[in-house]
N, C-alpha and C positions, 0 to 999 in steps of 0.2 A: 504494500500500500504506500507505495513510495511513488513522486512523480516520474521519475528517472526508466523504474518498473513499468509502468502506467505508459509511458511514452513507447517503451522497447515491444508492450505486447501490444499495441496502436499499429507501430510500424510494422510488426508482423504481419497483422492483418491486412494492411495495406497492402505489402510484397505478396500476399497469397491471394488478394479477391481485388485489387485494386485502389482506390482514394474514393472513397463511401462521398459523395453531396452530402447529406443530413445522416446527423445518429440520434437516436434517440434514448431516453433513460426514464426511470423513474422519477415523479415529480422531486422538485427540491425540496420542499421542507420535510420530505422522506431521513434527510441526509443529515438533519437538523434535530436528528431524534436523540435520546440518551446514552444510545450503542456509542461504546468509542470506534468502535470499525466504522458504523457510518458517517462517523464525523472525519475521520481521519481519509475517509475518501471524497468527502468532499471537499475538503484541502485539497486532495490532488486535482479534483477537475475543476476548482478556482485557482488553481495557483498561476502564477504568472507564465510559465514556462509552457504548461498546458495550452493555452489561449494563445500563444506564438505560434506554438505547430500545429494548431488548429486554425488560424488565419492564413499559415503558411500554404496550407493544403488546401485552402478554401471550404474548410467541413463546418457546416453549420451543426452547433449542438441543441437541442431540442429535451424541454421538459412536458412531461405529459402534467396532464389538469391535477392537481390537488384533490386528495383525496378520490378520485378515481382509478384503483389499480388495474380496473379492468379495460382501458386504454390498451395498457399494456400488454392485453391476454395474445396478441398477437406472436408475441414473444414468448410470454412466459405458457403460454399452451406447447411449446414444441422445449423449452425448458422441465417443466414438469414432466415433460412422458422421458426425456433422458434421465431424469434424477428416478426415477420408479424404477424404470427398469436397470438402471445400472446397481438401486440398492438389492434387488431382488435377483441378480445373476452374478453379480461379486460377492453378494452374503457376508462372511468373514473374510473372505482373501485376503492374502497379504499379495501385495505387489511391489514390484519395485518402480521406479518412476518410466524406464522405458515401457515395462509392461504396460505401465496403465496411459502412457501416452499411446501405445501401440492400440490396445482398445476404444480409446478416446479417436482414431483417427479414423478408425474404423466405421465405429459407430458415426463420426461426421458424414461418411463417405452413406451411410445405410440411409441417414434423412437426409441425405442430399439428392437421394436415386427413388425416392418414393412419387408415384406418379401424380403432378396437379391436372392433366387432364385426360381425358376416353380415348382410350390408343385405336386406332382403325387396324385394318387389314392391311393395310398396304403401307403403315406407316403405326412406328411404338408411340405411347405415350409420353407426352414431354416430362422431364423432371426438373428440380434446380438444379442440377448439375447441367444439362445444357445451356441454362444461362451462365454460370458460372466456368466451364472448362470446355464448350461448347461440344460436348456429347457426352453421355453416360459414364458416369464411373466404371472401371472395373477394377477387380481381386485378383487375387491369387488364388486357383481351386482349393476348392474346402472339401471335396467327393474323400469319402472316408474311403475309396476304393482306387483310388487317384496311384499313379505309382510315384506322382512326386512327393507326396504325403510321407513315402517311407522315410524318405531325406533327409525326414525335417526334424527339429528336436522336438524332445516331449511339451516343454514350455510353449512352442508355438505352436503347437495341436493342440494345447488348454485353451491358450488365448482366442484359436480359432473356433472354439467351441462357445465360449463366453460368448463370443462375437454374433454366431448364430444364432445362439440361446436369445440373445438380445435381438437381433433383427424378427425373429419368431413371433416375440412377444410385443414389439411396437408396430409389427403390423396389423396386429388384432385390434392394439389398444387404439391405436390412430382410427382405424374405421368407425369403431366407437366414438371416437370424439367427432369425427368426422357426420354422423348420426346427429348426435346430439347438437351440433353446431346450427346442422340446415332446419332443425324446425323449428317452427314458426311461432309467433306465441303474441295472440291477440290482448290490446290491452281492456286492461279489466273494465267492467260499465261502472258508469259515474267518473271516472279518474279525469279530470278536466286537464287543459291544457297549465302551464307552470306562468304565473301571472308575475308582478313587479310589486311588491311588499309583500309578496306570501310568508309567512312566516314558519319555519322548522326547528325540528331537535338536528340538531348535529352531532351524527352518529359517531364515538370515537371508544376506541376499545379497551382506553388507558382507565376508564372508570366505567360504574353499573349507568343504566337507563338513567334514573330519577338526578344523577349529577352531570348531564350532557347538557352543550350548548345553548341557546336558543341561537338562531340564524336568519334575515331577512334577506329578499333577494333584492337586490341593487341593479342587476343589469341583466339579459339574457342575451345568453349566444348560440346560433343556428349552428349546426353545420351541414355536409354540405348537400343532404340530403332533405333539407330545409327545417327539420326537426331540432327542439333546443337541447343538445348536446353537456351543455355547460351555463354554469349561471357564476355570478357575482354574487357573494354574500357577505355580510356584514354583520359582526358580534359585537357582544361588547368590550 
């Protein structure tokens, strides 16, 4: 959590996918909470040196709304399903750091190859990786019956196992989310549109009900589907 750190896995990313326009992050007063880690990184993306090779590059940085983490879900929906299945097929393992970079790369390569649209006959389905390396990932055979398999050390027929074990299981679980995501869901009767002094509890998790907020709305903002996405509000 250093900026120095902070800067070197930037330029990584850079050398591997190219110079991002906009990145985006959890809102700020996230960063402003009583964790020392989230304070101590937001030192790093206020610091001065951050904001040079951030102008240098031309990357705009982006906060999501306050108090909305589900801005975010676009992210943290393909975050969540690696943290599941990675607790759920490493168990105890011990690893060593290439091992688990060797799984991590892996795993990259498995959500980078999952198809976003309906493959034809005549033509596969696209994935991020053709946007990103302009065609499909590939491996190295995993065929337990493979003769190059014999080759290989026992360590890397674990890893490659892990590696399967996990593409197995975030294929199931992604369809599932993928379900969940497209349906639809009517708003309830009576729920009126969000008006200018409507008055709310301001929902916060650091205390019960009966000690929350009170909140007025000061302004509304559309977005870009014309619906109000976000509001202005005002406490005491």
């Amino acid at each position: 959590m250093l900026t120095d750190r902070f800067l070197q896995a930037l330029q990584r990313f850079v050398g591997r996918r190219g110079v991002p326009s906009t990145i985006y992050t959890d809102n700020a007063t996230t960063f402003h909470a009583t964790h020392v880690e989230l304070k101590e990184v937001w030192q790093v993306l206020t610091a001065r040196k951050t904001h040079k090779y951030l102008a240098q590059q031309a990357i705009t940085w982006k906060f999501i709304a306050p108090h909305a983490p589900w801005w975010g879900g676009f992210w943290e929906r393909m975050v969540g399903s690696v943290k599941r299945c990675l607790r759920k097929v490493l168990g105890q393992s011990q690893l060593d750091e290439e091992g688990l970079n060797t799984i991590l790369v892996s795993i990259e390569a498995a959500l980078n190859s999952r198809p976003i649209t309906q493959g034809r006959e005549e033509s596969e389905p696209l994935t991020p990786a053709h946007f990103l390396v302009g065609d499909r990932l590939t491996t190295l055979p995993t065929d337990p019956e493979s003769p190059v398999r014999k080759d290989l050390s026992k360590e890397f027929q674990r890893l490659q196992k892990m590696v399967e074990h996990f593409w197995n299981r975030w294929k199931k679980e992604y369809l599932i989310l993928l379900k969940n995501f497209h349906e639809t869901h009517q708003p309830r009767p009576g729920s009126g549109r969000l008006q200018l002094g409507d008055v709310f509890l301001l929902q916060e998790d650091v205390g019960p009900r009966h000690v929350w907020r009170k909140a007025r709305i000061e302004d509304l903002h559309e977005g870009r589907d014309g619906k109000i996405r976000t509001v202005t509000l005002r406490t005491s």
